[in-house]
N, C-alpha and C positions, 0 to 999 in steps of 0.2 A: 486475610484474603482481601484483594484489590477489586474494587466497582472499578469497570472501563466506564466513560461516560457517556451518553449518549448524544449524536448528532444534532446540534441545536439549528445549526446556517442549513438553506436548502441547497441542496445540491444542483450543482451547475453543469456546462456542456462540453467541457472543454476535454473530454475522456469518456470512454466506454465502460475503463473496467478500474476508478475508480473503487465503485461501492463492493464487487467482489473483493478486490484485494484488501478494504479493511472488514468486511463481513469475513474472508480467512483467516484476518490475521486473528481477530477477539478471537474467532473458536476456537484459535492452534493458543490460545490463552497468553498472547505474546503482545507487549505494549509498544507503543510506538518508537521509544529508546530502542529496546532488544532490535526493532525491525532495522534501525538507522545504522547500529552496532554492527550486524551480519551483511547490511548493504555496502557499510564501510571495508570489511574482510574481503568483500568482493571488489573494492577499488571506484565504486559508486559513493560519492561525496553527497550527503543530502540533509536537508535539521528538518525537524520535526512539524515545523512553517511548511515547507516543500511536501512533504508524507501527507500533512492535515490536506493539502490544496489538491493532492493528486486523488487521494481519497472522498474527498468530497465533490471532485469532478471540477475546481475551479484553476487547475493547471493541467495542461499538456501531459502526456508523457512519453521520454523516449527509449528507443527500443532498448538499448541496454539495460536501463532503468528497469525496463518491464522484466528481461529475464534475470536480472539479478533479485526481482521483488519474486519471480517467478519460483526460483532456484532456494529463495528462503524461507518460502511457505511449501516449499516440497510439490510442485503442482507446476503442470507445462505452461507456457505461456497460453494453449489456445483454452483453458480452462479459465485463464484470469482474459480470455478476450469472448468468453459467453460461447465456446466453437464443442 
């Protein structure tokens, strides 16, 4: 059985639903490969650089992005936008 790690850098402003989207993804027990893997099925290009920064709030995100991260935690986008 795998430790996820815990967030060391503070989270920054550059997003809202960041900290959702990796507070789902650890519970749905999925690492940040599997997440990049299912975004890539989706036609969403992203490395695990880009996921760490969107989840930590220190990148943008855009809308595609959101519902394809939406679409692979099983959950609507307005749930990963706090609605």
């Amino acid at each position: 059985m795998s430790v996820m790690r815990t967030r060391e850098q503070l989270r920054g402003n550059k997003n809202i639903c960041g900290a959702k989207i990796e507070y789902m993804r650890k519970e749905k027990g999925l690492k940040q490969v599997d997440m990049i893997e299912s975004l890539a099925l989706q036609g969403v290009e992203m490395t695990s650089s880009g996921l760490s920064k969107i989840e930590g709030q220190h990148r943008g995100i855009n809308d595609y992005e959101l519902l394809a991260i939406a679409n692979t935690l099983d959950v609507s986008v307005d749930v990963l936008l706090g609605r």
